[in-house]
N, C-alpha and C positions, 0 to 999 in steps of 0.2 A: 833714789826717788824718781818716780815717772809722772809724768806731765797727768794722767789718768788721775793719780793718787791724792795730788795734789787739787787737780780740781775737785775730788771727792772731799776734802778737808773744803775746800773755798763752803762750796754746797753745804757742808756743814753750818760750819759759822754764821752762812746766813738765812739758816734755820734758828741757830741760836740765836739771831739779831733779833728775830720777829719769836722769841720767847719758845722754841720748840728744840728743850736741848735732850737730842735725838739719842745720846751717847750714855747720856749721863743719869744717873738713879737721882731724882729728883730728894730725896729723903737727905741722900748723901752730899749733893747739892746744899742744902741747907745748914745740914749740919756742919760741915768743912767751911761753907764762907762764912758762917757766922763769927767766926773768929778771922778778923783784919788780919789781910796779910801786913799789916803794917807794924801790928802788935807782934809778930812771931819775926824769925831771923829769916825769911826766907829767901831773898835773892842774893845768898852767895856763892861767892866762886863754886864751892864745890857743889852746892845745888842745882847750879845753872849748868856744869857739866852734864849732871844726871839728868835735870831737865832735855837738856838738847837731847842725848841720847834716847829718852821715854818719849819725846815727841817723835823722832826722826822713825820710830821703829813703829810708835802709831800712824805716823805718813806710808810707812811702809805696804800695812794692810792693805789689802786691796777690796774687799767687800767691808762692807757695814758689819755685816756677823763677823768676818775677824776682827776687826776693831774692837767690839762689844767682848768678843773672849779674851780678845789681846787685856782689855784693857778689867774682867773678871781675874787675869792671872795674876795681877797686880799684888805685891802687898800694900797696907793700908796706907804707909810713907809714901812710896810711889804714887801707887793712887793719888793722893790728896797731893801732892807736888803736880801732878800731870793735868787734874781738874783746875788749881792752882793757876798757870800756865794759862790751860785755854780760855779760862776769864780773865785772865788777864788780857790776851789778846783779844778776847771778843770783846771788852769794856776800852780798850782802846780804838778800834776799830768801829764803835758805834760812837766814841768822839768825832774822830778823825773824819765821823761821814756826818756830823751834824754840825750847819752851818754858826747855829746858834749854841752859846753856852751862858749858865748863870752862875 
């Protein structure tokens, strides 16, 4: 991973922060969170290997257009673990930045 790559990921997220998810098929979006990750078994062990690994290799890319085909080669599993993930982080990260909580 290169310092470029990673600021391209930061620039990401905080696109997604102010509602503009650049990456992601908004359809699929919808359809994928609708169902809580709390409800399905998703953060384990062997999940969050894959995770890390489908993230590390989406940091990887280096333009927007690889990303976007990085992330069409996808099967649906992956997919939907890797969208997964980056709401995760992005719903952390718009905690973490708001002073207030209810």
């Amino acid at each position: 991973m290169d310092e470029m790559n990673l600021e391209h990921i930061e620039h990401l997220l905080c696109q997604s922060l102010n509602g503009l998810h650049l990456l992601w098929d908004h359809t699929n979006i919808a359809q994928i969170l609708r169902v809580p990750t709390e409800d399905i078994d998703f953060f384990n062990p062997p999940n969050m290997d894959k995770l890390q690994d489908l993230f590390h290799q989406l940091i990887d890319k280096k333009t927007f257009n690889e990303k976007q085909l990085f992330l069409q080669s996808l099967d649906q599993e992956s997919y939907e673990m890797l969208l997964r993930a980056y709401f995760h982080i992005l719903d952390n990260t718009a905690l973490m930045a708001t002073p207030y909580r209810h």
